[in-house]
C-alpha positions in Angstrom: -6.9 3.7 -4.5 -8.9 6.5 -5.8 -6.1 8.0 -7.4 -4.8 4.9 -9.4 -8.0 4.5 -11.2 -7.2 6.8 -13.8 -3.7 5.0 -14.2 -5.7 2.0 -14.5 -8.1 2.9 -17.3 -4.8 4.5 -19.3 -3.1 0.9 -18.8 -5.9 -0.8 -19.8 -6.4 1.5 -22.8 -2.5 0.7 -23.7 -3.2 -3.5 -23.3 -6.3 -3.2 -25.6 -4.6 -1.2 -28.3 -1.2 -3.5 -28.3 -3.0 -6.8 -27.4 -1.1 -9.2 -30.0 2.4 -8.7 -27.6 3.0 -8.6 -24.2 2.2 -4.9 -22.8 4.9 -3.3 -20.7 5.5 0.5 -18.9 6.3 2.3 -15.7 4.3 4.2 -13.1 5.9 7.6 -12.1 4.9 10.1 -10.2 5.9 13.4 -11.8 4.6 17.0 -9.7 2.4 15.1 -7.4 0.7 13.4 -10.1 0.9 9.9 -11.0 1.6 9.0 -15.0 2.6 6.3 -17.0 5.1 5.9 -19.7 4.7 2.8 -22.0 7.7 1.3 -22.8 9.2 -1.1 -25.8 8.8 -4.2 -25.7 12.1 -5.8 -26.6 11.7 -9.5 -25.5 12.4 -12.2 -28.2 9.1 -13.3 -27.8 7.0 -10.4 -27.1 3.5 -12.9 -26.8 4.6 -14.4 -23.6 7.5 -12.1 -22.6 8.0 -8.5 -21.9 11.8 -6.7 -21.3 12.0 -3.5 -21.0 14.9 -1.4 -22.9 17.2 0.1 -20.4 16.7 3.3 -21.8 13.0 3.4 -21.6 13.7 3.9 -17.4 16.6 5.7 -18.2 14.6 8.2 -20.1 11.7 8.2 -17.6 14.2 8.2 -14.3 16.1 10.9 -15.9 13.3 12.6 -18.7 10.5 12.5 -16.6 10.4 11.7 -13.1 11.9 9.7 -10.4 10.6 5.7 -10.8 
């Protein structure tokens, strides 16, 4: 658990600053090191609904690291 707590503050920190839609992103682990990358939100109603575009895990999968 230790080593998510850093994930969670940067998740939280990412919900606080986008708080008027729903907040979405993955968790990747990239060199041994778990990251996140916050994605778009492209639901049609972004207060109560999140999507994710498909190239937001594309880009991560592919871009980053393995999901």
């Amino acid at each position: 658990m230790i080593k998510f707590k850093n994930i969670l503050k940067k998740i939280r920190k990412e919900c606080v600053n986008n708080n008027k839609e729903e907040s979405c992103g993955l968790i990747y682990k990239k060199n041994e090191k778990y990251e996140i990358y916050p994605c778009n939100n492209i639901a049609l109603n972004k207060r109560t609904h999140f999507l994710i575009h498909p190239n937001d895990v594309k880009f991560c999968k592919i871009g980053r690291a393995h999901v």
